[in-house]
C-alpha positions in Angstrom: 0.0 0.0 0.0 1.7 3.0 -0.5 1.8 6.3 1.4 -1.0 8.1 -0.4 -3.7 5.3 -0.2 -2.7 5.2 3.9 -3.3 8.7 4.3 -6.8 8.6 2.4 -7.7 5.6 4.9 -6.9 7.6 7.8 -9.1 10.1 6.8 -12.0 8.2 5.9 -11.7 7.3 9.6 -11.9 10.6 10.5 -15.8 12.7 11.1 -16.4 16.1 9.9 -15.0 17.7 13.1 -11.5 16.0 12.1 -11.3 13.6 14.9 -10.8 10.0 15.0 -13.8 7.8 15.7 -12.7 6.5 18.8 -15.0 4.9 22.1 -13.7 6.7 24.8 -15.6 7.9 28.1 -15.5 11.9 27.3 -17.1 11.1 23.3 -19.4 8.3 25.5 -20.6 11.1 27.5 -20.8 14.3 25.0 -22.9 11.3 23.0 -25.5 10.5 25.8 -25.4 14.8 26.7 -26.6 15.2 23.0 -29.2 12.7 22.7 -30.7 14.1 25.9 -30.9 17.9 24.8 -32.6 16.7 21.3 -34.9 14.5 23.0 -35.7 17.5 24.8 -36.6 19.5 22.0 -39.2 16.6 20.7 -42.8 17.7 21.6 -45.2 15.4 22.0 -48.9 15.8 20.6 -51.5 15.4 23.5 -53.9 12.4 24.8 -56.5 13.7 22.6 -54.8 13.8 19.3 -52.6 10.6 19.8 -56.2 8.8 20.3 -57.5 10.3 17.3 -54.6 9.9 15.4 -54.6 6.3 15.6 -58.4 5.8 15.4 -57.8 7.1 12.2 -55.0 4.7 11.2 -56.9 1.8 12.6 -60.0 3.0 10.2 -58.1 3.4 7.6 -56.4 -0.1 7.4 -59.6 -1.8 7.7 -61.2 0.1 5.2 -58.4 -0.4 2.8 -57.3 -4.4 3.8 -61.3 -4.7 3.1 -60.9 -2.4 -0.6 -58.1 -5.1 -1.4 -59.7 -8.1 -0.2 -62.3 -7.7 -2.8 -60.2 -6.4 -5.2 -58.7 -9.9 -4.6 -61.8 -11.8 -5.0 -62.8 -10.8 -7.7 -59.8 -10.9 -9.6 -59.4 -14.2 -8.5 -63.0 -15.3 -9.5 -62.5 -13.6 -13.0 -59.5 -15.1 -13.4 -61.2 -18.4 -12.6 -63.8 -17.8 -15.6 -61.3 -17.1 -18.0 -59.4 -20.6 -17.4 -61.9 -23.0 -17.4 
């Protein structure tokens, strides 16, 4: 390998801040820090809405595994003509 091709895998080791990916406690902890101040930024919908929300979902798949279902059998019966 010569020197150029080991610099250029050194770097590709490297983030966009310029330091090595390395597992040590300090990068551990500024990790876990930055996950908690973005999950703090999340906001969550209410009761109310979440309930709705997935009311809606819930109608929604039944109506639509019910659309295909038919879709299905009848398909499957017309194919069923055709072949005999």
């Amino acid at each position: 390998m010569t020197k150029k091709k080991r610099s250029n895998a050194k770097e590709s080791a490297k983030n966009e801040s310029g330091s090595s990916f390395v597992l040590a406690p300090g990068n551990i902890r500024r990790f876990y820090h930055e996950v908690v101040v973005e999950f703090k930024k999340i906001v969550w919908p209410d009761r109310k809405v979440t309930f709705g929300l997935s009311g809606f979902v819930i109608l929604l798949t039944v109506l639509l595994s019910v659309y295909l279902g038919a879709v299905d059998l009848i398909l499957g019966k017309l194919v069923g003509l055709v072949l005999q």
